[in-house]
C-alpha positions, 0 to 999 in steps of 0.5 A, a space after each residue: 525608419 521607426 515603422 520599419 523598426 516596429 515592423 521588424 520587431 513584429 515580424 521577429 516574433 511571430 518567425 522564430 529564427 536562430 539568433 545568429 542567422 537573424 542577427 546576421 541578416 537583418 542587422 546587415 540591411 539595417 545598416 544600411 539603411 540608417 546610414 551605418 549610424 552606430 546608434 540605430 544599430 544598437 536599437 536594432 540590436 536591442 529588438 531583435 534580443 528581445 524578439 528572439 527571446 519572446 520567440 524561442 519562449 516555450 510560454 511566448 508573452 507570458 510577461 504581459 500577463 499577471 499569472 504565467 501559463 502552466 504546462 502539467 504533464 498530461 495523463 497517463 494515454 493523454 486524458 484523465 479518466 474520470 469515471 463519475 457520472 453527473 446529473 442525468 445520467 447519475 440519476 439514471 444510474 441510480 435509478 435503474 441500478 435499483 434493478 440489478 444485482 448487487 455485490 459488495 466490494 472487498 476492501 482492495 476492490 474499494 480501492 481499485 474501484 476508487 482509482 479508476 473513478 477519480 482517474 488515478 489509473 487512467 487510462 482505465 475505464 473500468 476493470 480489465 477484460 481478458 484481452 488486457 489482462 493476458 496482455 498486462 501479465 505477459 507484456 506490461 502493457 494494455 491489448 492496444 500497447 499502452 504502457 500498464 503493469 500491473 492487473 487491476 482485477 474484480 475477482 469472485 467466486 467461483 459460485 458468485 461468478 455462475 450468477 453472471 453472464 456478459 452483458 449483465 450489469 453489477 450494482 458494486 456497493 460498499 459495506 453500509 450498501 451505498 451504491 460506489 458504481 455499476 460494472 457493465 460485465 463485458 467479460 468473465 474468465 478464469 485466469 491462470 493465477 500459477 502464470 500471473 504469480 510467476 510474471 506480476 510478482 517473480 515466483 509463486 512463493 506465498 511468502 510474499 503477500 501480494 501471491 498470499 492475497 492471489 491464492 487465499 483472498 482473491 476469488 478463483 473468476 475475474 469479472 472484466 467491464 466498464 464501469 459507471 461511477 456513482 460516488 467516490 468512497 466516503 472517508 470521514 478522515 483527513 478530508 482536506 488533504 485527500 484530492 483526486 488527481 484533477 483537484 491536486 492539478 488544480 490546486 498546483 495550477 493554482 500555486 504556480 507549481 510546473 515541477 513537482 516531485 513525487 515521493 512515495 510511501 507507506 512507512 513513516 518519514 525520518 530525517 533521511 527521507 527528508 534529505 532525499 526529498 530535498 535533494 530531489 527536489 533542488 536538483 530539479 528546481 521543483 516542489 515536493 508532493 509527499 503522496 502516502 499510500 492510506 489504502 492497503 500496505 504491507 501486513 504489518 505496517 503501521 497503521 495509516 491514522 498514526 503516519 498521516 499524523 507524523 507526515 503532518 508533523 514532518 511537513 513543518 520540517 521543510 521550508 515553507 511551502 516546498 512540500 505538499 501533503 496529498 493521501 493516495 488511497 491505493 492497494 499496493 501490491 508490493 511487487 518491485 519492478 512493476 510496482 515501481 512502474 505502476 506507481 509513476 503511471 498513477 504519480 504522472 496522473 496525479 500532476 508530477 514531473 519527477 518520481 523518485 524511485 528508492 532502492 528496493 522500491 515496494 519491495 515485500 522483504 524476504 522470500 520463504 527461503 531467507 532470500 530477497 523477492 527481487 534485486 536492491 535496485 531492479 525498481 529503478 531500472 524497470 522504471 526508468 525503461 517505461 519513463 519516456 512513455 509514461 511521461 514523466 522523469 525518475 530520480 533514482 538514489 542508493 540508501 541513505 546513511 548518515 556520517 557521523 564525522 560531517 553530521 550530514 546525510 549522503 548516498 552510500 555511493 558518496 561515502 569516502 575512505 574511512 567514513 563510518 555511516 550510522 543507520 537504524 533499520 525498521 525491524 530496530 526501529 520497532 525494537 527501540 519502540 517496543 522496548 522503550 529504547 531512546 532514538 537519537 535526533 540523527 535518525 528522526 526529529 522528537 515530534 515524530 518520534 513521540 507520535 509514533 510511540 503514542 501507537 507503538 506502546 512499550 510491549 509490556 503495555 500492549 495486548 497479546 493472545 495467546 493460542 491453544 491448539 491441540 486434540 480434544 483431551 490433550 490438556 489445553 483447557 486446563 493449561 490455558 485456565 491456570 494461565 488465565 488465572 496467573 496473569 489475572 493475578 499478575 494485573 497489569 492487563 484484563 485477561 479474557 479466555 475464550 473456549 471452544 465450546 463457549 465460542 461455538 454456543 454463543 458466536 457459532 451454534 449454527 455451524 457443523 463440523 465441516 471444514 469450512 465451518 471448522 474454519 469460519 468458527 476459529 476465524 470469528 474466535 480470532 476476530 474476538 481475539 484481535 479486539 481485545 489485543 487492539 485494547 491492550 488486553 490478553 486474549 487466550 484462546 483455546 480450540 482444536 483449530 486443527 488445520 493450519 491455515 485457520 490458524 495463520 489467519 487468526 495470528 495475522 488478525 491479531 498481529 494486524 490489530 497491533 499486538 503480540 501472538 503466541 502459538 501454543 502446541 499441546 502435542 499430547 499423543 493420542 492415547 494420553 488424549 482418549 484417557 482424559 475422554 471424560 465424555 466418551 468422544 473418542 469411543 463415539 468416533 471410534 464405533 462410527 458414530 460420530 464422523 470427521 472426528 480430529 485424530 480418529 478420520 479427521 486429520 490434525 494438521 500439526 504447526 510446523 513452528 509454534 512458539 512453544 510446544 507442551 506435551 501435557 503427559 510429561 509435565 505438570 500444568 505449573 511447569 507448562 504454565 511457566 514454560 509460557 510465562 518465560 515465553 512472554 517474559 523473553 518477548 517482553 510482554 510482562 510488567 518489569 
């Protein structure tokens, strides 16, 4: 009888049956056999639970072992793609790749290039030929049907392209000319960029930054082909917490962690993502993995050195080893539905189980006409529909308030009659920066707080530049002279003016006066101009600049670089112009004798909003001086 009973636990195991059915069958002939003893019975009973148990477990006998089995989702297509070469073959690459052409990558192309070679976006292996890109921008989908939104590109030029043909290979190095990879080039193709702005991002609107990058950064050919990996990208900052997806699986795998939530971001953490976080993370019984992008965000966003900090200080908010900090080192695009899409593909590759998906997720703000590029919620929806291919679970949430009356946080959805929610948006949040405004501890706890105004200064202790443009004679010189020594005299800032022709006689004199000299000469103005703003000192430049995309360049350097612009528009007509001729340019232009002249046959392409405009033949240098002076004082930047 023992035997049979040893047997019959053995034979339960290995043949899974539902409990009903075993229980029915087996315990009928048991009984029989022991005779109906009310004891042996129970012993039965007791086997045949555990068997069953045992059998129906999705990790059979993992009580009989020290360390559970861990089940991580796979990658995206079913393996990780890891682009790096090892031994031999490394050496190989290093040395034949001595004998290809070289190209140094832009800083997005640093970034995808860094995805593809730790596995990120598998299941890449190397930037999309024509075949996938056309079926990525018409169907969100590879050629083969696999599930990927979003065109990962190596664009160049038009003239860089006529240097290549398929089957030639690309030594692709970074700044400092280290070898990151070889691009074997299996494709090369103009794409229709009008149709990729239209399905990527919604419209062609140059409001929004991912088309402005399209049509005013990226290169006119795109270059498709495998790639062979060399190095991943050095990074000399938080090191310990920026792991590839095989070194966060591993290390999850090693913390037992089976349920993980992804969260991302690429603003600062208050209290409020705190709250979703955990209320994400308690509905699954998970662990929180907060993954920031550090690569390439919005223009604008805060920069990536303060918000890891405030991530690190946030971390000490949780309870104890529920969250996990890990730095995404991607090129967001901002474009909503796919984005949102693209980012569970990269977040199942990196090991989650969970992504939560936010209203308005990678959303880019406004559009050119004041309207949204895409509804508060379409991310979710697009998300979910792709979710059961790319293996992983969204957790969706509306916007989150708090109510005063619970001293809590919910949902909009949760409110109820009469309750008043508070929320502080992040155009007021940078206002209450900016302007030294207190931020109440419902919003964000005070060692987030503080390290976020250690970068966000007060504006009257940050840099700003001022821009003059205008024809040659209107009165820019003279105007940004007296400013200069105004704000000289007012103290609080070192005050640098940079001239035209100072600039073109010490950083240009190599250049013509073609356009794209005019414009590469007011890029490297502007450049100057952002590095003092950066150091919190004030910039007044002062150029013709006379076309306006040069010009927008220049104000996105120095707002990226964390301080104010202001455009200044001397609208001076011309013959006020040709009257301040004290070197004879305008007779010059006008006699043929000096051609592409600005205002003679050479158009001023005038700004369609300055910040102020000054037409120097109808007021005095004082009066145009303090119209700017109220400009800054109305901004915030002088000293109370």
């Amino acid at each position: 009888r023992r035997f049979f009973f040893f047997f019959l636990s053995v034979w339960s195991t290995a043949h899974p049956v539902r409990l009903p059915t075993k229980f029915t069958c087996v315990f009928f002939l048991c009984c029989v056999l022991s005779g109906r003893s009310s004891f042996v019975a129970f012993d039965l009973l007791v086997i045949i639970i555990m068997a069953d148990q045992l059998a129906s477990s999705p990790t059979p006998h993992t009580f009989l072992t020290r360390n559970p089995v861990h089940s991580l989702p796979k990658p995206h297509g079913g393996k990780l793609c890891e682009l790096l070469l090892k031994d031999e073959a490394l050496e190989a690459l290093n040395l034949e790749s001595i004998h290809y052409p070289s190209m140094m990558v832009t800083d997005r192309q640093e970034c995808d290039l860094e995805m593809l070679l730790n596995g990120g976006f598998s299941p890449l292996t190397g930037f999309l030929n024509q075949e996938d890109y056309e079926s990525v921008v018409e169907n969100c989908r590879l050629a083969n049907g696999t599930v990927w939104p979003m065109p990962i590109t190596f664009d160049v030029s038009e003239a860089k392209a006529a240097e290549f043909k398929v089957g030639d290979h690309i030594a692709l190095r970074n700044a400092e000319g280290n070898l990151l990879a070889v691009l074997d080039v299996e494709s090369k193709y103009k794409p229709d960029k009008e149709v990729e702005a239209v399905k990527v991002f919604g419209k062609n609107d140059r409001a929004h930054p991912g088309v402005d990058y399209l049509f005013g950064t990226a290169g006119d050919w795109y270059l498709g082909g495998t790639i062979r990996g060399a190095q991943l990208p050095v990074h000399y900052d938080y090191m310990d917490i920026r792991r590839t997806p095989a070194e966060l699986r591993a290390f999850f795998v090693k913390m037992a962690y089976t349920r993980v939530v992804g969260f991302q971001t690429r603003n600062p953490m208050h209290r409020s993502h705190r709250e979703l976080t955990i209320r994400a993370a308690t509905s699954r019984k998970a662990t929180v993995l907060i993954h920031p992008v550090v690569g390439m965000t919005k223009p604008g966003d805060i920069d990536a050195f303060t918000r890891v900090r405030a991530y690190k200080a946030m971390l000490n908010h949780y309870p104890t080893d529920m969250a996990t900090l890990s730095l995404l080192p991607l090129a967001m695009r901002m474009a909503g539905p796919r984005e949102a899409v693209w980012h569970s593909i990269i977040r199942v590759n990196y090991g989650c189980t969970f992504f939560i998906v936010g209203r308005d997720h990678a959303g880019p703000g406004p559009d050119s006409e004041g309207n949204d590029f895409y509804g508060a919620y379409d991310a979710q929806v697009m998300a979910e529909k792709y979710a059961p291919e790319i293996g992983i679970e969204i957790l969706t949430f509306s916007h989150m308030v708090y109510v005063p009356e619970r001293a809590e946080y919910r949902t909009l959805d949760e409110l109820e009659e009469g309750m008043v929610p508070k929320n502080i948006s992040g155009t007021e949040l940078r206002r209450r920066l900016y302007l030294g405004i207190s931020i109440p501890e419902w919003f964000s706890y005070p060692d987030v707080v503080a390290i976020l105004r250690s970068t966000y200064r007060p504006r009257e202790k940050q840099g700003f530049t001022v821009f003059f443009t205008g024809l040659s004679g209107s009165g820019k010189t003279t105007l940004a002279n007296s400013l200069r020594v105004r704000l000289l005299q007012e103290g609080s800032r070192s005050v640098e003016l940079l001239d035209g022709d100072v600039v073109r006689t010490h950083l240009s004199s190599e250049l013509g006066f073609s356009k794209e000299h005019r414009d590469l000469n007011i890029r490297r103005m502007g450049f100057v101009a952002s590095c003092i703003t950066k150091a919190g000192g004030v910039a007044i430049c002062c150029a013709i600049a006379p076309y306006r995309g040069a010009r927008q360049e220049v104000k996105k350097m120095v707002e990226e670089s964390g301080g104010g612009f202001i455009l200044v528009h001397v609208s001076s007509p011309l013959s006020f112009c040709e009257g301040n001729d004290v070197k004879g340019l305008y007779k010059k232009a006008r006699a043929g004798m000096i051609k592409g002249f600005t205002g003679i046959d050479d158009p001023y392409e005038e700004p369609s909003n300055p910040d102020i405009t000054i037409d120097a033949s109808q007021c005095t240098v004082r009066q145009g001086v303090m119209e700017i002076l109220l400009q800054l004082e109305m901004e915030g930047y002088m000293m109370k």
